[in-house]
C-alpha positions, -999 to +999 in steps of 0.1 A: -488+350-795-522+340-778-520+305-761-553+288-760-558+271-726-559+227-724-576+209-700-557+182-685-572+150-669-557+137-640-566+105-615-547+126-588-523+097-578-500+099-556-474+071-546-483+056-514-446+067-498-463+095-495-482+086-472-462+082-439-457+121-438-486+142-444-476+176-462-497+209-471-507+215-506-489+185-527-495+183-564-503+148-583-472+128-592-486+127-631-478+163-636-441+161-632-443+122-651-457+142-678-430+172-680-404+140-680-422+125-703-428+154-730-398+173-728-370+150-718-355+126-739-361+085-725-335+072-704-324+053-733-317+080-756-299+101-723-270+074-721-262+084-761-259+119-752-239+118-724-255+110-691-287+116-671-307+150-673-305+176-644-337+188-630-345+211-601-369+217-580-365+251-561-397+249-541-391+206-539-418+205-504-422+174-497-402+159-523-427+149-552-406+162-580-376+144-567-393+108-559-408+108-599-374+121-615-362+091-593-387+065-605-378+077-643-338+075-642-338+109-642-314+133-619-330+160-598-322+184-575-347+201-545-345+232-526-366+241-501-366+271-469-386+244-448-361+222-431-382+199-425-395+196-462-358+187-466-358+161-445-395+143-457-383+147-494-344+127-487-365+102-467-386+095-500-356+090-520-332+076-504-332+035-513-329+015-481-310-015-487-306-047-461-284-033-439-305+000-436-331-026-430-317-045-401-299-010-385-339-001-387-349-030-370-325-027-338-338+008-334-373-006-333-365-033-307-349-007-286-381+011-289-402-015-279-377-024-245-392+015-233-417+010-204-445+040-210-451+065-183-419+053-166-396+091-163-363+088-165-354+111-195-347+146-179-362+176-198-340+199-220-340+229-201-333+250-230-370+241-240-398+261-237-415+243-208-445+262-211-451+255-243-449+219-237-472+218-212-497+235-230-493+211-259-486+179-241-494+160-208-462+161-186-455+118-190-460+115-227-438+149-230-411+131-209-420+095-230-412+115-261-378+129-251-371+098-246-379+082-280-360+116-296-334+102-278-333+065-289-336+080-325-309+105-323-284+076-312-293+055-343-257+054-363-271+049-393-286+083-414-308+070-434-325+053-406-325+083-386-337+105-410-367+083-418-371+076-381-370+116-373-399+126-402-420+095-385-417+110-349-427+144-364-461+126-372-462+110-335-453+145-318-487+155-333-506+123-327-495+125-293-508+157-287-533+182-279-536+197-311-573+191-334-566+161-363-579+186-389-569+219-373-533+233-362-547+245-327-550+231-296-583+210-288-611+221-264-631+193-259-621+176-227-622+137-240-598+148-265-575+157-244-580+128-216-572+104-251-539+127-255-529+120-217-530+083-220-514+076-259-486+052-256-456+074-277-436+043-281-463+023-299-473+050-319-439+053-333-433+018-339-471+013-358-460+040-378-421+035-384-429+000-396-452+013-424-429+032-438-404+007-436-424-013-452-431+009-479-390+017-482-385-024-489-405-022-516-396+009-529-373+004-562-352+037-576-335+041-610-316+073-589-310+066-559-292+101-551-319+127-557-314+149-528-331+175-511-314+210-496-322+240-474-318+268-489-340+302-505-350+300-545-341+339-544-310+328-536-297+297-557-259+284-545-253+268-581-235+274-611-252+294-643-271+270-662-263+244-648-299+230-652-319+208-677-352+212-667-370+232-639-399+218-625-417+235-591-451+246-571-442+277-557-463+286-528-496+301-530-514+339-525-524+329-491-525+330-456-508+292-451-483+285-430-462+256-446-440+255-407-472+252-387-475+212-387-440+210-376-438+237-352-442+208-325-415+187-338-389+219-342-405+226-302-388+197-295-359+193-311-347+230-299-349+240-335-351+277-342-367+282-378-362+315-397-393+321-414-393+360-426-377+355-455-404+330-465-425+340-495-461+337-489-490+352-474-524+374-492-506+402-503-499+402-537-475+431-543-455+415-518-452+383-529-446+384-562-416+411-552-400+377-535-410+358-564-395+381-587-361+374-573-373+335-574-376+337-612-344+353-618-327+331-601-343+304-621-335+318-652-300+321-638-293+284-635-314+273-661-297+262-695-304+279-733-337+268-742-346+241-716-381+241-701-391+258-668-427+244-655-447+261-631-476+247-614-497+278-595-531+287-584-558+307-604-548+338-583-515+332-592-515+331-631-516+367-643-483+375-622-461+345-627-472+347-664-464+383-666-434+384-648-420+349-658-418+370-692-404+396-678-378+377-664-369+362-696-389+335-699-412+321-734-449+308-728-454+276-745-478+262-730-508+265-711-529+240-689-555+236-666-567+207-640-593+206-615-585+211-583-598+181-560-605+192-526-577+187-498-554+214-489-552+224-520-592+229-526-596+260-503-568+291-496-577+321-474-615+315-475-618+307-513-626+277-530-597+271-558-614+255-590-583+250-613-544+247-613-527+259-641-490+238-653-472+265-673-448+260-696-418+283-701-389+280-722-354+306-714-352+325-742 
């Protein structure tokens, strides 16, 4: 059966918790308000039939599946290879209550009692010193050790967590590294303004923000949670799932690790990464997909909806496949792309995203 294609109209909002981590590629909170919205009963109607809805997200990034599920009293699960995609998208929805608040606080004032430029945090020497030095003048390298470590003996996990994705922003602002670029800056006054940032300050501007935006952040779920773990590989049971809704990555040379590389640099983190599906070739990556969509199909319940947001480029094969997998086409829609990361993969300009809707057969 021939689906005829429908434009969408989207204002491109996104909620301004967002905004204290910076991500690559998001997608508009409307599209997964809408899935809710369409083919989900209201929250009302849920409680008659025996409890919340399951959704999952295996491809969650930073989380914006998870935070509208929240937001609609809906249950959702996220899965994503990127640990610290993980760790952005359980700072979104996690609710912070008054303790949280004050425990948040202390580690603030502690922060602020930190002279700048002062030493007196040695250097892990498991660390790559070179590498810092090439990305970091030698006192605010040592100045950011030592906020790591204020943050890493906060008791309190949610705090931490939160505390950890905000210092992942300050590694970068603190660096050598070009605002809109992930490589190191040549111009000489940018890095004499690198030399002489104040780490401390930078956190603290930034950690209050988002605590600000936590207080007045209000949940109907407050335990949508975010896991590491490979969508070709799924740990849960068969269809266990109401509802699948996901951005898989892209047919393009974009590497979703690259603006944490610093933070994972620092933290001593090693990052597997060849297992990752992405890059230009397309062979390749639908042959991880593949295994991605079975998987899907696997957990998904009789009949429920699967939604796939992807690029132009990406279409053909997830449509194609998707089917071959098991999956129905229902529906077919289109929005504008509107600039950002999302405007321009591998040299081409992307014009339209395309929300499919599947149904398990």
């Amino acid at each position: 059966m021939h689906l005829y294609e429908r434009k969408i109209k989207l204002e491109h909002k996104r909620a301004i918790i967002h905004s204290f981590s910076p991500y690559l590629a998001t997608f508009p909170d409307e599209i997964p308000r809408y899935v809710i919205s369409k083919y989900l009963p209201p929250a009302t109607l849920r409680k008659n039939c025996g409890g919340k809805k399951l959704i999952l997200d295996p491809f969650c990034g930073s989380g914006t599946t998870l935070l509208v599920a929240a937001e609609m009293n809906t249950k959702a699960i996220g899965v994503d290879f990127n640990p610290m995609a993980v760790m952005i998208s359980n700072a979104k929805c996690c609710q912070f209550n008054s303790r949280d608040l004050e425990d948040a606080g202390k580690l603030l004032k502690r922060v602020d009692r930190i002279e700048p430029f002062s030493g007196g945090k040695n250097i892990n020497l498991t660390i790559n010193l070179e590498r810092i030095k090439y990305w970091y003048h030698s006192k605010v390298a040592e100045d950011l050790y030592r906020l790591l470590d204020k943050i890493r003996k906060c008791g309190n996990e949610k705090v931490r967590n939160l505390a950890l994705v905000v210092y992942a922003v300050t590694l970068r602002a603190c660096s050598y590294a070009e605002n809109d670029t992930l490589s190191r800056a040549r111009k000489t006054h940018t890095i004499i303004e690198a030399s002489r940032i104040n780490a401390f300050k930078d956190f603290a501007e930034r950690f209050n923000k988002a605590l600000k935006l936590k207080k007045k952040q209000n949940l109907s779920v407050t335990d949508n949670i975010a896991i590491q773990g490979d969508a070709k590989n799924l740990i849960f049971d068969d269809e266990l799932f109401d509802c699948i809704i996901t951005s898989p990555p892209y047919i393009a040379k974009m590497n979703y690790f690259a603006p944490f590389d610093l933070f994972y640099l620092f933290t001593d983190q090693k990052v597997e990464r060849k297992d990752f599906i992405n890059g230009v070739n397309r062979e390749k990556f639908f042959e991880g997909m593949k295994k991605a969509y079975a998987e899907m199909f696997r957990v998904l319940k009789k009949e429920a909806p699967c939604v796939m947001v992807v690029g132009e480029r990406e279409t053909e094969g997830t449509i194609q496949y998707m089917t071959e997998a098991g999956f129905g086409l229902e529906e077919k829609l289109f929005y504008d792309v509107k600039g950002g990361s999302r405007g321009f993969f591998h040299g081409k300009e992307r014009i339209r995203e395309y929300v499919l809707v599947f149904r398990k057969n």
